[in-house]
Structure formats: C-alpha cells, structure tokens
TORSEKOL-283520 format. One line per 10 residues: number of its first residue (from 1); their letters; for each residue x, y, z of C-alpha. Coordinates in steps of 0.001 Angstrom, whole numbers, plus 500000, padded with zeros to 6 digits. Layout:
N
NUM = A = X/Y/Z; ...
***
This chain:
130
1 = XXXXXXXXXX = 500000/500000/500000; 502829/502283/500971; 504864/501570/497745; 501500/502422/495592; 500841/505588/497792; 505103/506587/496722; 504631/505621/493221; 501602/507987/493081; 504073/510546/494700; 506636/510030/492042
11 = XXXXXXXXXX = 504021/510459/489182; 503309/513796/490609; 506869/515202/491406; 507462/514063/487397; 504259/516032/486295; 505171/518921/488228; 508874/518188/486722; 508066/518293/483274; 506136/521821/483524; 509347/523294/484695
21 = XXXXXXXXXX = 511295/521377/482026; 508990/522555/479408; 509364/526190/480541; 512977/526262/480750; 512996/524359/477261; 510830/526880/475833; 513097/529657/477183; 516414/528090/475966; 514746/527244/472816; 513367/530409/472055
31 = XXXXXXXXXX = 516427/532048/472946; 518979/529701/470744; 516736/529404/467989; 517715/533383/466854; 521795/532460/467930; 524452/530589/466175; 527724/528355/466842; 530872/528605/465138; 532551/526384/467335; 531439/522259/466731
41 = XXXXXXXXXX = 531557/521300/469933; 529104/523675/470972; 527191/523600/467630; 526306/520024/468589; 524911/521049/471837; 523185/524361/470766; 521458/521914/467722; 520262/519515/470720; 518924/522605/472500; 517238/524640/469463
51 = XXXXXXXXXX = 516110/521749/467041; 512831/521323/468742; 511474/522000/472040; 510668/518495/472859; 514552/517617/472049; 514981/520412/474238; 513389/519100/476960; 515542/515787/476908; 518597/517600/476593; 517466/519541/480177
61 = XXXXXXXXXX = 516056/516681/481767; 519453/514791/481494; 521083/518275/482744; 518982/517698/485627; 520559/514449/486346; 524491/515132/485223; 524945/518885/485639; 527914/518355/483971; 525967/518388/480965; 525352/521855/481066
71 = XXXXXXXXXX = 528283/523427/479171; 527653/527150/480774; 530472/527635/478210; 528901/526996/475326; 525951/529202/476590; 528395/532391/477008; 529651/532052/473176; 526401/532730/471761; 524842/535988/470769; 522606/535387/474296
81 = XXXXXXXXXX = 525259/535058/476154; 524020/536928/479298; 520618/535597/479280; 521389/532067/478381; 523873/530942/480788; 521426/532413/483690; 518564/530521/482990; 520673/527244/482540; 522231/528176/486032; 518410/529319/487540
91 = XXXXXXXXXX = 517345/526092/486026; 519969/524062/487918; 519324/525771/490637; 515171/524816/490674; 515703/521486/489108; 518581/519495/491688; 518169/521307/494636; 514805/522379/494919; 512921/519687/492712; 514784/516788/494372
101 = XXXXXXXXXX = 514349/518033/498188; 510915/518395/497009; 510735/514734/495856; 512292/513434/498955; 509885/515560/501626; 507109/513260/499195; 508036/510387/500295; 509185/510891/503632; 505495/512465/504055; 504053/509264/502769
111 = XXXXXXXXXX = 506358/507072/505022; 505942/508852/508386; 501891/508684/507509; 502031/505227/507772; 504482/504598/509893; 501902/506743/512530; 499217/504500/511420; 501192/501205/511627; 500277/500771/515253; 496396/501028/513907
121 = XXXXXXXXXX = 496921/498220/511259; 498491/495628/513578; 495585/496223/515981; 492841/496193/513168; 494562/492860/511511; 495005/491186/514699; 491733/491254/515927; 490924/489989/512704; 492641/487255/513162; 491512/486650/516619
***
C-alpha cells in the first residue's frame, strides 16, 4: 500500500517536473533558435537545444541528472550570452536542489503517515485474526 501511495508521489513530482522542464525548454529554445555556433563542439549542443522543444526538453532533463551536461560555456559564446547561461544556472538551481528536496519531503510524508498509522493496522489485523 505504501509503495503504491510513493509511486503515486513520484508520478506527481514528474508532472510537476516536466512543467518546469517545458518552461525552461521553451526559454532556451526560444532564445537559441535566433543564435548561432561557430565552434562544433558547441554547435552540437546548441542543435540539441534549438532543434525542437521536445529535444529540448531531453537535453534539460538529462542536465537535471548530470549537471555536467550543462556546458555554461557553450551558453556564454552565443549571441545570448548573458541571458542564456542564467537561465541554465536558475534552472539548475530549481531542478537538483529544489525539485529533488521536494521529491524526497514526498516520500518521507508518505512514510511517516504510515508509519503513525502502523500501530492502527496491527491492531485492526490482529483482531481479525483473533
């Protein structure tokens, strides 16, 4: 019961994910779309950013996971390169710290709620069985 109660957390914390992901991927896209790369190393991950925004939103979703991904440098070369490089950071920022805490308070919510009522189910199933 508990796992089905954290599974329905998870499904929420991704829906609640993937607005944020699709506004940041919007922005970046948006933004990139009107910019160009000389360099190929960052062409390659301006095109994975600016070909469309659902490409866009893969690209930031496994950001989320590896910030490493990033390349803030990449960012700073374009013709955005003020605007850019702050909403990757801002988006960083939101995404592992504040998403994730947010995913963890979830489920330790859903834990200590049954954990309080555990005391409840072991009476209610043993006089059942009794």
């Amino acid at each position: 019961m508990m796992v089905v109660k954290m599974f329905h957390d998870v499904v929420r914390w991704l829906l609640i994910s993937m607005v944020i992901v699709l506004a940041f991927a919007a922005g970046l896209y948006h933004m990139l779309r009107i910019s160009h790369q000389t360099d190929d190393e960052c062409a390659h991950y301006q095109e994975a950013l600016d070909s469309n925004i659902l490409t866009a939103m893969g690209k930031l979703f496994f950001v989320a996971l590896d910030s490493g991904e990033a390349n803030i440098d990449c960012l700073s070369s374009t013709t955005v390169w003020g605007t850019a490089p702050a909403v990757m950071v801002l988006y960083l920022l939101l995404s592992v710290i504040l998403l994730m805490n947010m995913l963890i308070a979830m489920m330790a919510k859903t834990f200590d709620d049954y954990w309080e009522r555990q005391k409840e189910m072991y009476r209610f199933t043993f006089a059942q069985v009794g």
